[in-house]
N, C-alpha and C positions, 0 to 999 in steps of 0.2 A: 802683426806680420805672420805670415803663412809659413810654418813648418816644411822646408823643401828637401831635407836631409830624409832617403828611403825609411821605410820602418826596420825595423828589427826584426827577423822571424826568429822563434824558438821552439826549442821540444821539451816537452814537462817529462822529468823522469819521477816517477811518483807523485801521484793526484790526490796525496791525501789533504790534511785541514790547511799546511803552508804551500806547497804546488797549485791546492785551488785557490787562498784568497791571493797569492800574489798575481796570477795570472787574472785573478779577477779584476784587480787592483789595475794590472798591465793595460785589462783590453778597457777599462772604464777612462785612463785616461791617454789613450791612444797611444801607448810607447810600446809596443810591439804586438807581434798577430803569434798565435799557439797555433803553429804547423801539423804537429803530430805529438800523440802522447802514448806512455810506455807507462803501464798499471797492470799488478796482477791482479788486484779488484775489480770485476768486471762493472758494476754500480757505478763505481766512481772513474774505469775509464768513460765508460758510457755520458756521463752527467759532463763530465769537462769536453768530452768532443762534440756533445751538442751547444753545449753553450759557446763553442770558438766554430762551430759549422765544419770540425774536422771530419774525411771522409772517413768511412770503415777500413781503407786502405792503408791507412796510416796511423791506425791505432794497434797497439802491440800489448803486450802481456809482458815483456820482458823487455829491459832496454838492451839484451842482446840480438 
């Protein structure tokens, strides 16, 4: 039976070792989509908005 209930969107605040495997976890078995992420490591925002197709626009340094 086909999944009909919309996905889940979220925002990762800190992309460290538990923000990346769960979102990795998230997008492998399709329980929500990584909208935007908020990292002061620029490496590690970098690495999770490629790996979820996030634009530059919506990547931050601060989750302020």
């Amino acid at each position: 039976m086909e999944n009909t209930k919309p996905k889940k969107k979220v925002i990762l605040i800190g992309a460290g070792s538990r923000g990346g495997c769960y979102t990795r976890i998230g997008k492998e078995i399709d329980l929500f989509e990584v909208i935007a992420v908020a990292e002061p490591i620029k490496e590690r925002r970098e690495f999770i908005a490629k790996r979820h197709n996030i634009p530059k626009e919506r990547t931050f340094e601060s989750w302020e």
